[in-house]
C-alpha positions in Angstrom: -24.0 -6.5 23.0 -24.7 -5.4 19.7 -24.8 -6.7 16.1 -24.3 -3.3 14.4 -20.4 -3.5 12.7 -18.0 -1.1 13.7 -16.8 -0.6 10.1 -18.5 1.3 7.6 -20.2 -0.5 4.6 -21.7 1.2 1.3 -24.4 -0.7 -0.8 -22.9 -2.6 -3.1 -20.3 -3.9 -1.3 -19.8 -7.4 -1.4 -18.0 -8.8 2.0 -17.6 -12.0 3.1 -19.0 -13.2 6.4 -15.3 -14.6 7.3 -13.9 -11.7 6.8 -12.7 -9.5 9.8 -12.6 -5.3 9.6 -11.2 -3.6 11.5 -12.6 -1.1 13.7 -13.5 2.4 11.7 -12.6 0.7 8.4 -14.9 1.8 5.5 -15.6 -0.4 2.4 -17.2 1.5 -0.6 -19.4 0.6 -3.0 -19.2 -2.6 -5.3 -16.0 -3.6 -3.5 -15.5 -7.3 -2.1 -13.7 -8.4 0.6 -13.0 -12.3 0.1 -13.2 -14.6 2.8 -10.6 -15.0 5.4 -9.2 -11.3 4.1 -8.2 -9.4 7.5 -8.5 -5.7 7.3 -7.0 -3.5 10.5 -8.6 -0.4 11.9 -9.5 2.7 10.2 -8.7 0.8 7.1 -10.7 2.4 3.2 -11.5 0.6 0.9 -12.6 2.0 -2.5 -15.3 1.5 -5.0 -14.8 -1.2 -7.0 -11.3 -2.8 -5.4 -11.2 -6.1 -5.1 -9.2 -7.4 -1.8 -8.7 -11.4 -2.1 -8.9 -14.5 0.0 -6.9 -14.1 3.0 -5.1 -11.0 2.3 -3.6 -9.5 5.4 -4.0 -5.7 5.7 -2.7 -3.7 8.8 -4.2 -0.2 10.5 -4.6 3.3 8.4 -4.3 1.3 4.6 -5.9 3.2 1.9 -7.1 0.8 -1.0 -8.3 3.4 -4.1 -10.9 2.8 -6.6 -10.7 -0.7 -8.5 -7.4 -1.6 -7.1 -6.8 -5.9 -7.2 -5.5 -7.0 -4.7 -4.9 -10.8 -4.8 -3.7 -13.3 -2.3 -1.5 -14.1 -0.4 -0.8 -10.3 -0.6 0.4 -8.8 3.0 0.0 -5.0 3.5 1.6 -3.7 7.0 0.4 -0.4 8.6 0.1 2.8 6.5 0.2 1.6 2.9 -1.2 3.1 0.3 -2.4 1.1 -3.1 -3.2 3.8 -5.7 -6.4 3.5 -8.5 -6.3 0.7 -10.5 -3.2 -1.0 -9.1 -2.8 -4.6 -9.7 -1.4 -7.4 -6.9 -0.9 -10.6 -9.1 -0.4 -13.8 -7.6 1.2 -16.3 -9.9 4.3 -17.3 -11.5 3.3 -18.7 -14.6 -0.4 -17.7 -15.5 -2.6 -20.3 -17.4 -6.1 -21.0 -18.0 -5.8 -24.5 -18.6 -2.9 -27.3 -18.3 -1.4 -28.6 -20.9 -3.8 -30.9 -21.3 -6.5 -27.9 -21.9 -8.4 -29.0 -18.5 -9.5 -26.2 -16.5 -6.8 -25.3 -13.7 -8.2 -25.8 -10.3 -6.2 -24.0 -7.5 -4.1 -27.3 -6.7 -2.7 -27.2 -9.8 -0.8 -24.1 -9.1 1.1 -22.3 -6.3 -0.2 -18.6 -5.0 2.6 -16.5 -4.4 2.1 -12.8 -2.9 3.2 -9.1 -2.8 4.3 -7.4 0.4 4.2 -3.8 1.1 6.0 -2.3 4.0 4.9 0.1 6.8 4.2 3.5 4.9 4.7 2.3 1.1 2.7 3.3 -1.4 1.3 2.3 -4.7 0.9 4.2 -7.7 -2.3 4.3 -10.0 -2.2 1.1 -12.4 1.3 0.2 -11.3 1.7 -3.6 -11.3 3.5 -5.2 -8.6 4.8 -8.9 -10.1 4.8 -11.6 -6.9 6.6 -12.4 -5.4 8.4 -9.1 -4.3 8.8 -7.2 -1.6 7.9 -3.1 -1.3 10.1 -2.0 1.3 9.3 0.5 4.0 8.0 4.0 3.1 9.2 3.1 -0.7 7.0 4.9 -3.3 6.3 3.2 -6.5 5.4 5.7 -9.2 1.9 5.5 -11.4 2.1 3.4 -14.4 5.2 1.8 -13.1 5.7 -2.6 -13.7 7.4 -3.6 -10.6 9.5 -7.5 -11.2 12.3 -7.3 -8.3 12.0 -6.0 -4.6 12.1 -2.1 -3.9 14.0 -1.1 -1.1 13.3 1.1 1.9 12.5 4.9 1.1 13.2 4.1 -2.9 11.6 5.8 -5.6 11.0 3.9 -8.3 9.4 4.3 -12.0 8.9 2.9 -15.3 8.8 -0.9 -16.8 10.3 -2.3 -15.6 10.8 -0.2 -12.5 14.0 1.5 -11.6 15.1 3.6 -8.9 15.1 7.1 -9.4 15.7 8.7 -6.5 14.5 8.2 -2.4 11.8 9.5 -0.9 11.0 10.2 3.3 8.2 9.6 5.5 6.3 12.7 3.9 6.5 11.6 0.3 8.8 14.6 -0.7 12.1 13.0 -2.9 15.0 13.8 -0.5 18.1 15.7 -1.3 21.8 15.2 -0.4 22.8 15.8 3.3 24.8 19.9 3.1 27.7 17.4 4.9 29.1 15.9 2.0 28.4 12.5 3.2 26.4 9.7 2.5 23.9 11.1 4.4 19.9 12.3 2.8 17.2 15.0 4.1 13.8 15.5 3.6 13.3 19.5 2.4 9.7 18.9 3.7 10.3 17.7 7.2 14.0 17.9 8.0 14.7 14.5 8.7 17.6 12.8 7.9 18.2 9.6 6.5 21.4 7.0 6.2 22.1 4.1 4.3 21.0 0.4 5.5 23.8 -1.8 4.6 20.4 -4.7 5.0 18.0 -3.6 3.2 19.6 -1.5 0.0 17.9 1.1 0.9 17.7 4.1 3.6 17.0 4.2 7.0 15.6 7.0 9.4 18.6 8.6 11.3 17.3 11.1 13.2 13.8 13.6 13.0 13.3 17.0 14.2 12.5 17.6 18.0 9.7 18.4 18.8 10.6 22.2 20.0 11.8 22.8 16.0 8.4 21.8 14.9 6.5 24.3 13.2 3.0 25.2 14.6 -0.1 23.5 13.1 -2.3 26.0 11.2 -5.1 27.3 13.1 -8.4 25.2 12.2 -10.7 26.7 10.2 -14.3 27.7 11.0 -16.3 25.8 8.2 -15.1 22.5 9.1 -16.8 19.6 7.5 -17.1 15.8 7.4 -14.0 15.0 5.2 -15.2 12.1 2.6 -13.5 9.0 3.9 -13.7 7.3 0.1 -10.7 7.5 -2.3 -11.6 10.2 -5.1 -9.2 9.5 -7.7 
C-alpha cells in the first residue's frame, strides 16, 4: 500500500481531505476543492477555480483558470467549463435577512447547474441554477444562461439564445443535402435528428469506421503536453 495520491496536485492548491479525485486528475495551483466535492478520473483543474462542497464531476472534465463552480453543481463525463465561468447556486441572493442578521446556510435553499455528457462552457459565461446544459450543448463566451439548453444547441448572448447546433466535434452543423429535418457535422460526417424529448438533437448515425480518415503520422519531437488549462 501506498500513501502517494494518484492525482496530480500543484502548490497552492487547497483540497479538502474529504474530497475524492479521481485517478490521473490534476488540480493546479491556488485551486480548492471543497469537502465532499467528487472529481472522476483524468479530471483538470485550473489555477485559481474554485469547485464547491459536494459538487459531482465525472471522467475527462476540464475546469479552466478561476472558473466557480458552486454546489450542488453536477458535471457528467466530458464537460468543459471555460475561464472564468460562473456556477451560481441561489434563487434569491442576500447577505442578510430582512432583519439584517447574517444568513446562515439554513436560511436558504442551494439549488445547482447541470451540464451534460460532452457540454461545454464558455469563458465568463454565467449559468443561473437551476438549469440544465444538455448533452454536447455549447454555451458561447460571455453568454448569461437563465433557462435549460438543449442537446447539441448553440447558444449566445444575455440572455442566451439559440443560434444554431453544434456535434460531438464542436463544429456548428449544417442542413442534411436531403431536404429533411435532418443535420451533419462538415467536420466528422455525422448526422443528427431531432429529439421530440429533449428540444434538441440527437445522434442518428456516425461514420464507419472503414470511411474514417487516417490519423496523421506522429511527429518526431513529441513532448509532455501541459495538462493545465492555458487560457
Amino acid at each position: 500500500m501506498t500513501d502517494t495520491p494518484s492525482y496530480r496536485v500543484a502548490p497552492g492548491a487547497d483540497i479538502s481531505d474529504d474530497a475524492i479525485i479521481g485517478d490521473g486528475s490534476a488540480i493546479w495551483h491556488l485551486a480548492q476543492v471543497r469537502e465532499g466535492a467528487r472529481l472522476g478520473a483524468g479530471c483538470i483543474i485550473g489555477r485559481g477555480a474554485y469547485i464547491g462542497s459536494g459538487v459531482e464531476m465525472g471522467d475527462g472534465c476540464k475546469v479552466q483558470n478561476y472558473a466557480l463552480v458552486y454546489e450542488p453543481a453536477k458535471l457528467a463525463e466530458g464537460v468543459f467549463v471555460g475561464p472564468a465561468a460562473v456556477f451560481t447556486n441561489d434563487h434569491f441572493p442576500r447577505a442578510v435577512n430582512p432583519d439584517l442578521t447574517p444568513k446562515s446556510a439554513s436560511d436558504w435553499e442551494a439549488v445547482g447547474v447541470t451540464c451534460e455528457t460532452g457540454a461545454s462552457i464558455g469563458a465568463r459565461a454565467v449559468c443561473v441554477a437551476p438549469v440544465t446544459i444538455g448533452a454536447w450543448a455549447m454555451v458561447a463566451a460571455g453568454a448569461t444562461v437563465v433557462k435549460d439548453v438543449p442537446p447539441h444547441a448553440l447558444v449566445a448572448g444575455v440572455p442566451a439564445r439559440r443560434l444554431g447546433w453544434v456535434g460531438r466535434s464542436g463544429e456548428k452543423l449544417v442542413p442534411a443535402s436531403d431536404g429533411t429535418e435532418a443535420w451533419t457535422c462538415p467536420a466528422s460526417g455525422e448526422l443528427y435528428l431531432p429529439d421530440e424529448t429533449t428540444g434538441g438533437l440527437r445522434l442518428a448515425s456516425a461514420p464507419s469506421a472503414a470511411d474514417a480518415q487516417p490519423a496523421a503520422p506522429a511527429t518526431a519531437d513529441l513532448h509532455d503536453e501541459q495538462d493545465g488549462p492555458t487560457a
